[in-house]
C-alpha positions in Angstrom: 116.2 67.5 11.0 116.7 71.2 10.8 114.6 71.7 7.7 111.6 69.4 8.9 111.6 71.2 11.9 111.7 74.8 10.6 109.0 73.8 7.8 106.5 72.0 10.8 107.1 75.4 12.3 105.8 77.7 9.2 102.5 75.3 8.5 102.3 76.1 12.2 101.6 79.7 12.0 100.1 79.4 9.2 102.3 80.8 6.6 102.3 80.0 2.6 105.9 80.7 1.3 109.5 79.6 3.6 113.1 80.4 2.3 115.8 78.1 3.8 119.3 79.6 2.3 121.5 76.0 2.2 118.2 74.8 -0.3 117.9 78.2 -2.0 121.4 79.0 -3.3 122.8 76.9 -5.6 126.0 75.2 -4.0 129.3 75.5 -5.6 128.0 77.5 -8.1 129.2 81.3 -8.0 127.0 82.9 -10.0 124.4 82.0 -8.6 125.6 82.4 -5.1 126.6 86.0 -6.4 123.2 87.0 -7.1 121.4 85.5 -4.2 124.2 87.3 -1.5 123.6 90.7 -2.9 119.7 90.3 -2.5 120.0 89.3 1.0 118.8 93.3 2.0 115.5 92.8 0.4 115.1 88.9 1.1 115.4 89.7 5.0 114.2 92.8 5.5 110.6 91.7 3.7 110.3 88.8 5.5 107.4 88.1 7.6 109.4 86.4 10.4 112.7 85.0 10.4 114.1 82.0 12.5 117.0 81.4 14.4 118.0 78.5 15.1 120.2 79.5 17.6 121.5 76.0 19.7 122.1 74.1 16.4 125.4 73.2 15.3 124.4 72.3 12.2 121.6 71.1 9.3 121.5 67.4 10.9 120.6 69.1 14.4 117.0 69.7 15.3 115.9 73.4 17.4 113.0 72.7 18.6 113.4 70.9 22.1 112.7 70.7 25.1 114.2 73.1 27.7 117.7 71.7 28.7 117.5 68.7 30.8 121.1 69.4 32.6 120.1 72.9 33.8 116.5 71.0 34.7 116.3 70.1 38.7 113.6 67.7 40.4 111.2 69.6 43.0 108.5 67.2 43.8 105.5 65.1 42.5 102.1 66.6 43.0 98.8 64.9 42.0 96.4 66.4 39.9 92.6 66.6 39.4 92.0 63.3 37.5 94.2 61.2 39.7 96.7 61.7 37.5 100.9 62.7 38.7 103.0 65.5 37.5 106.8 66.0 38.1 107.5 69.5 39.0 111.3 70.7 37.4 112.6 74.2 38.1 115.8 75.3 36.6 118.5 77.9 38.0 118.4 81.4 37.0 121.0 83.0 34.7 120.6 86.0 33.2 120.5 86.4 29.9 119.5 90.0 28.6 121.9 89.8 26.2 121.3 86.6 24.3 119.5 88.8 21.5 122.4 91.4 21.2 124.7 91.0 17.9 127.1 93.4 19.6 127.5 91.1 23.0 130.2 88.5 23.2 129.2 85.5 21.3 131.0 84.0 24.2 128.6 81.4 25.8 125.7 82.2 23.4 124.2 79.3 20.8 126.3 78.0 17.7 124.4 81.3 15.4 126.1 83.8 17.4 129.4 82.4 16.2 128.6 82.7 12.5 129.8 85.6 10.2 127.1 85.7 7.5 123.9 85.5 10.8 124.8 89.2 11.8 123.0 90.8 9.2 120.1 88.1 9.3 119.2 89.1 12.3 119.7 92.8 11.8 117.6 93.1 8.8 114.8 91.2 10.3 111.7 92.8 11.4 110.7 90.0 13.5 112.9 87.0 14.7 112.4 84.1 17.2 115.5 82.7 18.6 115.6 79.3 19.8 118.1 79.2 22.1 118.7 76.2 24.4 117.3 77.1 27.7 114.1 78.9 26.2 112.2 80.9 23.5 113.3 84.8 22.7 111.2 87.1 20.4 112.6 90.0 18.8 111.0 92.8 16.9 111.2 96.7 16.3 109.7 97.3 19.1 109.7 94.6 21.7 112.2 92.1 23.2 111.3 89.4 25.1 111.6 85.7 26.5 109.8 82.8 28.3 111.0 83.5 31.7 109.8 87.1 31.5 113.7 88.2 32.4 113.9 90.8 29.6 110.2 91.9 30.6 109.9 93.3 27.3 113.0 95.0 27.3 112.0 97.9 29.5 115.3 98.4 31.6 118.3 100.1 30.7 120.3 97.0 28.7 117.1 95.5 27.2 116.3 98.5 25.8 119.5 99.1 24.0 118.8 95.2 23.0 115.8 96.5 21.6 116.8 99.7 20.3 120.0 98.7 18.5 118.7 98.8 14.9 116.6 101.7 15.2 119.5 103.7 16.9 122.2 102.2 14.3 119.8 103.4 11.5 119.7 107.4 13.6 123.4 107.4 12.9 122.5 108.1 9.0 119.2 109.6 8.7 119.9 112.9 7.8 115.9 114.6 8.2 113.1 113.2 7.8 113.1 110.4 10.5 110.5 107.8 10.5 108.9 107.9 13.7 110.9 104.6 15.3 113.9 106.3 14.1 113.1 109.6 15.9 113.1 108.0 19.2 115.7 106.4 19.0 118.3 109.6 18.2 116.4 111.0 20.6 116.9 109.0 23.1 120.8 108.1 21.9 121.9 112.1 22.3 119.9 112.1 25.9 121.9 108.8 26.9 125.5 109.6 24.8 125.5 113.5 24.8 126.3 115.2 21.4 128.8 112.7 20.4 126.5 110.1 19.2 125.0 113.1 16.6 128.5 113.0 15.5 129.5 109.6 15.0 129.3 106.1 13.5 129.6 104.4 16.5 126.9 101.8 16.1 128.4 100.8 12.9 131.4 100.7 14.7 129.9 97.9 16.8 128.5 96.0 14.3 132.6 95.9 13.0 133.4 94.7 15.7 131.0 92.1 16.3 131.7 90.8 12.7 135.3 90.8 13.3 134.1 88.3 16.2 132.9 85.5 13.7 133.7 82.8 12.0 133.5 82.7 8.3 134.2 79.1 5.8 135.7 81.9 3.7 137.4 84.7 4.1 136.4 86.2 1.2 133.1 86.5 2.3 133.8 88.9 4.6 132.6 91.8 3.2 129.6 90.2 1.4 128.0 88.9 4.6 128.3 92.5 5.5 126.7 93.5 2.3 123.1 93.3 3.3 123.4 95.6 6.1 125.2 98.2 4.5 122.8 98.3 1.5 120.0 98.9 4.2 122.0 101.7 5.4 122.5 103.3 2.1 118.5 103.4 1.8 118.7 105.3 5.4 121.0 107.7 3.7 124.5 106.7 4.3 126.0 106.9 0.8 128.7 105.2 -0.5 130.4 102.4 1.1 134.6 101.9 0.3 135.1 98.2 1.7 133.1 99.1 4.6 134.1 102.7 5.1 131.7 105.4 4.7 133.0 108.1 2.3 131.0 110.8 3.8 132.6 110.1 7.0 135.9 109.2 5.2 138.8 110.9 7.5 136.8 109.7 10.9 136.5 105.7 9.2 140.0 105.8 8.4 141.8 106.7 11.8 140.9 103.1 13.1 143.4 101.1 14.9 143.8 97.9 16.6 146.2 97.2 19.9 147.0 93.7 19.8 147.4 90.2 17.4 146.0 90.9 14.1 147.2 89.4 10.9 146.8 90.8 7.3 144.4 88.2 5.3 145.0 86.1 3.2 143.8 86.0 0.3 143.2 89.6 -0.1 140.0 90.7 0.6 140.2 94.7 0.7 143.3 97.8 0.2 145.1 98.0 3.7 143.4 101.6 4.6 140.6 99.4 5.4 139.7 97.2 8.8 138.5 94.6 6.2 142.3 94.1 5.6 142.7 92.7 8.8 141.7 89.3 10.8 141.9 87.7 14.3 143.7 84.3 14.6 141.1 81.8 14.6 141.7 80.9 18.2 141.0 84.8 19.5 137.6 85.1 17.7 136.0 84.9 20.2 137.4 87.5 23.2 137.0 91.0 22.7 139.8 92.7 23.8 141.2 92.4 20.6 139.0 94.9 18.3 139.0 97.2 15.9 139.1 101.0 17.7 138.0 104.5 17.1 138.8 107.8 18.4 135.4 109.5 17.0 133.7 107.1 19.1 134.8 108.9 21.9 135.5 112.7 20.3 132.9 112.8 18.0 134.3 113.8 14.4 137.2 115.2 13.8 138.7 118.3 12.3 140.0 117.5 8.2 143.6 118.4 7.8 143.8 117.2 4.5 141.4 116.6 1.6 140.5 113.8 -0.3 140.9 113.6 -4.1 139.7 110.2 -5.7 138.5 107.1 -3.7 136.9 104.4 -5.3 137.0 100.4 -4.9 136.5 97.8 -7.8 134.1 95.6 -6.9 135.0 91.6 -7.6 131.5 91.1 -8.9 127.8 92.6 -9.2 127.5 93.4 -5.5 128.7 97.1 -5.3 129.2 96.6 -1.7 130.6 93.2 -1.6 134.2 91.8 -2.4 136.5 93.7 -3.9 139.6 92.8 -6.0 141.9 96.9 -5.4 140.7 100.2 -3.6 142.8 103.2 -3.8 141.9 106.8 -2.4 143.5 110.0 -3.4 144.7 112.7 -0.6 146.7 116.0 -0.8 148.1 117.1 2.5 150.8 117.1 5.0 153.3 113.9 4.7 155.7 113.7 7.2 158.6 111.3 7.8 158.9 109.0 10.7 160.6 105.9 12.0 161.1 103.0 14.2 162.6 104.3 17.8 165.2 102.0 19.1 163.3 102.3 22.7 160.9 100.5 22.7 157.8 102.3 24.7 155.4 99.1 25.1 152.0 101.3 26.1 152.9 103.9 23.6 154.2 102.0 20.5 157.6 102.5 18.6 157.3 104.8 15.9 158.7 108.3 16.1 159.0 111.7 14.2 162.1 111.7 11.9 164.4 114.2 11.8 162.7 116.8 14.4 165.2 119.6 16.1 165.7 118.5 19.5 163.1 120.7 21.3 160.6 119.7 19.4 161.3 116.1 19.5 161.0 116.5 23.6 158.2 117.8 23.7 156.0 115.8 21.5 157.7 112.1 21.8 156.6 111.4 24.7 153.0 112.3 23.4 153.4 110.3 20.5 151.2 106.9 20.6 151.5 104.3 17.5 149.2 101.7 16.8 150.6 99.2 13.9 147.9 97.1 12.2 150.2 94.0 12.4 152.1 94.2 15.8 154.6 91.7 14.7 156.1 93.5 11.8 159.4 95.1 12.1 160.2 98.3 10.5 163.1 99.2 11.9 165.5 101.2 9.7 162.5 100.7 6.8 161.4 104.5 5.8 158.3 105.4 7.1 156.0 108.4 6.4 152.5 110.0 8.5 149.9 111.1 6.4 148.0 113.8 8.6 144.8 113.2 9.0 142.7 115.4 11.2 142.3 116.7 14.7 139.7 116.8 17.4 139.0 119.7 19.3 138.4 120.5 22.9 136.4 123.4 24.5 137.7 123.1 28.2 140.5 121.3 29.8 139.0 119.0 32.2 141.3 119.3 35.0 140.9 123.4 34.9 139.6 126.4 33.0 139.4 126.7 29.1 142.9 126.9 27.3 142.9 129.5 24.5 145.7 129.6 21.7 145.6 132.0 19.1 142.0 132.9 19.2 141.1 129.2 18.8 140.0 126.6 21.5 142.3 124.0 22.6 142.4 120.8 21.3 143.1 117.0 22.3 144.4 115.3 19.6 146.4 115.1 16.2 146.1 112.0 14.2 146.9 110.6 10.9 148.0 107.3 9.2 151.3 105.3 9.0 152.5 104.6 5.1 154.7 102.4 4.2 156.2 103.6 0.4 155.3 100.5 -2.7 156.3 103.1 -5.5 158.4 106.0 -4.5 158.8 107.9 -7.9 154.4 107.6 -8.1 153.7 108.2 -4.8 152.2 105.4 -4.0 151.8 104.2 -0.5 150.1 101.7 1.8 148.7 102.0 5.4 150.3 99.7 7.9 148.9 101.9 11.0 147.8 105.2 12.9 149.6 107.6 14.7 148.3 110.0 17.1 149.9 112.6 19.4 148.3 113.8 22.4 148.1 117.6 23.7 145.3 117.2 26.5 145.9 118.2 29.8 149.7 119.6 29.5 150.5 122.7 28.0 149.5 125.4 25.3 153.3 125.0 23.9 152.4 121.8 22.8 149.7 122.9 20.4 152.4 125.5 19.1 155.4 122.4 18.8 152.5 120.3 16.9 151.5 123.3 14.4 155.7 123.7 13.7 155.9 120.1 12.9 153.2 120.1 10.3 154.0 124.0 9.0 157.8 122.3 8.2 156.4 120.6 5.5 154.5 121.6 1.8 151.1 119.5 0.8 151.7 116.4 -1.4 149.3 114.2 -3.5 149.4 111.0 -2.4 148.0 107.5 -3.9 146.9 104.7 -0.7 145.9 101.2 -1.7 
């Protein structure tokens, strides 16, 4: 029904050539399916228009239909010119502004919204029609709109950052040379998100955690169905891609933590210093206060505090930026050891600085906040080490004037990563979270107690996978 339907549409407006994906990639055959995933950049983002079938569950279901006959209520009969009768229907209002947004909760929105591998379909796209249940939506570069004229072409505030999102996703890499779209868009980001958004990958961020929202047949598609998007990117100027961290950006990408019910997936799909490591139980898909989160999001970049060596992922087949089979990365700096505390802080998490002097350990425990990737692994008693990362700097204190400390400006945070040791004598190690410890707002000593902590220790070289 599907295919019928979406073929009477093309010889509708006139166009020669159609792609359906089920028809076009051979199924159960890898290779092929191997070569036609790492062309999905170029496939969408030449296409003339692309459609969504957005209410259909599946190939069996049709998309084109008439507007929803449950939300459809009886006004009156009127007569017309030819002695002829006409039932008048109205239908209630409900908004809807966000139907068109990959970053909104798929939460209420058509069977499309809920599918891992439609995210970068529809980003690539230069032009998309949705057909959603209640009504047509059109989608391009530069307008948004619908039937009901609710969007009215995207003009206020939230349907112009429906509009905007791939343009202003794309300003987050552009180093010069800006197409004109492009320009606009940063322009209008920095006006609306202050310097930060020059700063950061937030809107990659987003499209993370929308992904994370969706449902994949396999999980080790994860990354490919990611693929397309990133390859745009890369045109955009956003270098290389380490399962789905940017190494340019490497020390921001890998402070990312989560807060709540995550699992490690299985079977593997990327090295634990990456979000791709990580999945939502089925049955939490599909609420978003379970996400992947960012502190340069908020901050803006932060300050390196150790250096990388070697980085590099194997990919598991032709697509550079698809699955991989190992990832490792390289850093020299500051390891320190930490534990499990035996009281347990809920809102603050349980791991702890090992083997501080007792000053020290007052004054920065109860600014120390943990974030383990898998919430329901124990550690206690396990040795545990924190890779430091970076910091992020603050001009002012909020609550008062500027804070000065040695000739430097104050700053708000110290971060780095949790390790968990797999080979001791090679120092090799694996992420299993992020630690970060908070100086904003107290007092100046802090910033010294913090500095003594880290000046304690010599640099090490340190393997991650």
């Amino acid at each position: 029904m599907i295919y019928c339907e979406a073929l009477g549409l093309v010889q509708f407006a006139h166009l020669a050539l159609s792609r359906i994906d089920s028809l076009c990639i051979i199924q159960d055959d890898k290779q092929d399916w191997e070569i036609e995933s790492s062309n999905m950049a170029s496939i969408f983002g030449n296409a003339y228009l692309v459609i969504g079938a957005s209410c259909a569950c599946n190939s069996n279901e049709g998309f084109i239909a008439t507007t929803e006959q449950s939300r459809m209520k009886y006004i009156t009969t009127v007569e017309n010119d030819d002695n002829s009768t006409s039932q008048i229907y109205a239908r209630d209002f409900k908004r809807h502004y966000d139907v068109c947004n990959p970053f909104s909760h798929p939460e209420g929105k058509g069977p499309i919204s809920l599918r891992g591998w439609t995210l970068q379909e529809q980003f690539l796209s230069h032009r998309m029609v949705h057909f959603e249940k209640t009504e047509i939506f059109w989608e391009c570069r530069t307008l948004i709109d619908c039937e009901c004229l609710e969007i009215e072409g995207g003009k206020d505030h939230k349907g112009r950052f429906v509009k905007d999102y791939k343009n202003s996703l794309e300003a987050d890499f552009y180093k010069d040379d800006f197409p004109a779209h492009v320009k606009l868009a940063r322009e209008y980001k920095i006006r609306v998100e202050k310097e930060v958004a020059a700063h950061c990958y937030r809107g990659w961020h987003a499209v993370v955690n929308s992904h994370h929202n969706r449902s994949l047949t396999f999980g080790s598609d994860f990354l490919p169905s990611l693929s397309g998007i990133i390859t745009h990117l890369q045109k955009c100027g956003a270098g290389e891609c380490l399962a789905g961290l940017w190494k340019n950006k490497i020390f921001d990408e890998l402070l990312w933590y989560v807060q709540k019910d995550f699992r490690r997936a299985q079977p593997y799909r990327a090295p634990n210093w990456s979000w791709a490591s990580i999945e939502k139980p089925r049955k939490d898909q599909r609420h978003g206060d379970n996400r992947i989160n960012y502190d340069s999001d908020e901050f803006g970049s932060c300050q390196a505090l150790c250096r990388i060596v070697a980085a590099a992922c194997t990919p598991a087949g032709r697509d550079a930026n698809g699955a991989v089979t190992s990832g490792s990365i390289i850093i020299q700096g500051k390891i320190l050891r930490l534990q499990e505390s035996h009281k347990k802080r809920a809102q603050r998490g349980t791991i702890r600085f090992r083997d501080l002097p007792h000053d020290l350990a007052k004054d920065l425990h109860p600014m120390m906040s943990s974030y383990l990737d898998i919430s329901e692994e124990n550690y206690s008693g396990k040795d545990l080490y924190g890779l430091v990362v970076g910091r992020w700097t603050k001009k002012t204190d909020p609550m008062g004037g500027p804070w000065k400390i040695r000739g430097e400006v104050d700053f708000g945070q110290w971060a780095g990563l949790i390790l968990r040791s797999v080979d001791y004598q090679n120092a090799v190690y694996e992420r299993v979270g992020m630690w970060t410890v908070d100086v904003t707002y107290i007092n100046p000593s802090l910033v010294l107690a913090m500095e003594q902590v880290v000046e304690r220790v010599t640099d090490s070289i340190v393997t991650i996978v």
